[in-house]
N, C-alpha and C positions, 0 to 999 in steps of 0.2 A: 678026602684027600688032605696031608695034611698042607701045610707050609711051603716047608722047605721042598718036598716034592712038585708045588708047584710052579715055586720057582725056578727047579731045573728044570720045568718043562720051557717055561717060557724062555729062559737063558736056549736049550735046545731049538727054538722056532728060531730066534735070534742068527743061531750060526745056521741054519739051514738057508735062510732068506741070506744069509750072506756067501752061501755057499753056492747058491741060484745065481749070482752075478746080476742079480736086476738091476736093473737099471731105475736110478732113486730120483730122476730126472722124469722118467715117464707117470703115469696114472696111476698103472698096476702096484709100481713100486712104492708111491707113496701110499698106497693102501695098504699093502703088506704092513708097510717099516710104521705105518699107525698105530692098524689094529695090535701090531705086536707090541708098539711104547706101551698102549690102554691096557693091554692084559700086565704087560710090568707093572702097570701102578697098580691093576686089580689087585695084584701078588703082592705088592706093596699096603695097601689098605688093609687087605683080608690077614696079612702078616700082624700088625700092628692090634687089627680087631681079635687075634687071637693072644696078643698077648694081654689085653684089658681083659679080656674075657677070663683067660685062667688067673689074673690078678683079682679080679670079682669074687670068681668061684673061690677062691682061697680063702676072701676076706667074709664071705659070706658063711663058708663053713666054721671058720673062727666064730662071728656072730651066735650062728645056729649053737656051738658047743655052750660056750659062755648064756644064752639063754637057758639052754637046757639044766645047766648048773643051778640056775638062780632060778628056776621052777621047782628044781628037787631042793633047794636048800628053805625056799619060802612054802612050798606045800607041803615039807617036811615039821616047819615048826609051826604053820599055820595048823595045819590037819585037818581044813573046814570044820571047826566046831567036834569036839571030842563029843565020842557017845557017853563019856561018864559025867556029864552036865545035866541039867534041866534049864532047858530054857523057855523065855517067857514068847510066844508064840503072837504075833501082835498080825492081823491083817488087815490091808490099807483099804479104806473102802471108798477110792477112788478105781485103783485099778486091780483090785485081790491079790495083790504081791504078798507074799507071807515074809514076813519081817523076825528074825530071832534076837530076842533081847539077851543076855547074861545077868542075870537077875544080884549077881554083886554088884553090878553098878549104880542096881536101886541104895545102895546102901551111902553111895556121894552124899557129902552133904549140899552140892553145888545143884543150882536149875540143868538143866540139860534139853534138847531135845533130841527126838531121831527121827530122821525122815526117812521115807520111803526110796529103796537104792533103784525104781522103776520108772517115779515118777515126779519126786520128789518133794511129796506131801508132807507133813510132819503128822506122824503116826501117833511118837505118844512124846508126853513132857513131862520129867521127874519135876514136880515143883513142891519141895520141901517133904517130899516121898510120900505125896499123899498123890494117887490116884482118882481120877474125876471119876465119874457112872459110867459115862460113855467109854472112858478106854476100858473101866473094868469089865464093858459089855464084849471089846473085842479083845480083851487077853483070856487065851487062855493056855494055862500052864502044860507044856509038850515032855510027857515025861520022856522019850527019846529024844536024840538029837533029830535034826531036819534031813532032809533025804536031800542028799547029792545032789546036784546035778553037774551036767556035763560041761566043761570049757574047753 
């Protein structure tokens, strides 16, 4: 039901009970001329909550589009890791998160680390681009890119 239709309903009980000639002095009457003020204010609230309502829904869909935009525009130039890379393949061995390095950044001359994005271990450290035993026990070079997953 929308609104405005149930405002003329209630405006319609209105003239009825005043068409009844009750008497606004008696019980009955003051029950009438109530319940009909409560259903005006219902009509009243329920007015008011529909118009937040379609204010929301508007702004919300505004929201939705403009996200949507700036997931095609970030996963557009992101591309999760292009298939024409080789990346350096590192797993955390806290929690087996597979971690993809870009192996030009081994070439910084700066210390570095990188942690694990699961748990936040730090998996491996460029220090002076020399590799310890232990990370070169868990790198290994992933001639494809990394498999997808889902967000």
């Amino acid at each position: 039901m929308e609104t405005s239709e149930l405002r003329s309903k209630v405006a319609y009980l209105e003239g009825l009970s005043a068409g009844l000639s009750l008497n606004e002095g008696s019980g009955e009457g003051q029950l009438i001329k109530g319940i009909i003020g409560v259903l005006g204010a219902f009509a009243g609230s329920f007015e008011e909550m529909d118009k937040s309502y379609s204010h929301l829904k508007g702004y919300l869909e505004s929201v939705d589009e403009d996200l949507s935009l700036l997931e095609d525009k970030f996963y557009d130039e992101e591309d999760e890791l292009s298939g024409d890379t080789d990346y350096i393949e590192v797993e955390c061995p806290d929690c087996a998160e597979k971690v993809y390095i870009d192996p030009e950044i081994l070439d910084d001359d700066e210390v570095f680390e990188i942690a694990c994005p699961n748990c936040s271990r730090i998996v491996f450290i460029n220090e002076d681009n020399h590799i310890s035993g232990q990370e070169r026990g868990m790198i290994q070079m992933s001639a494809n890119s990394p498999e997808e997953e889902d967000i």
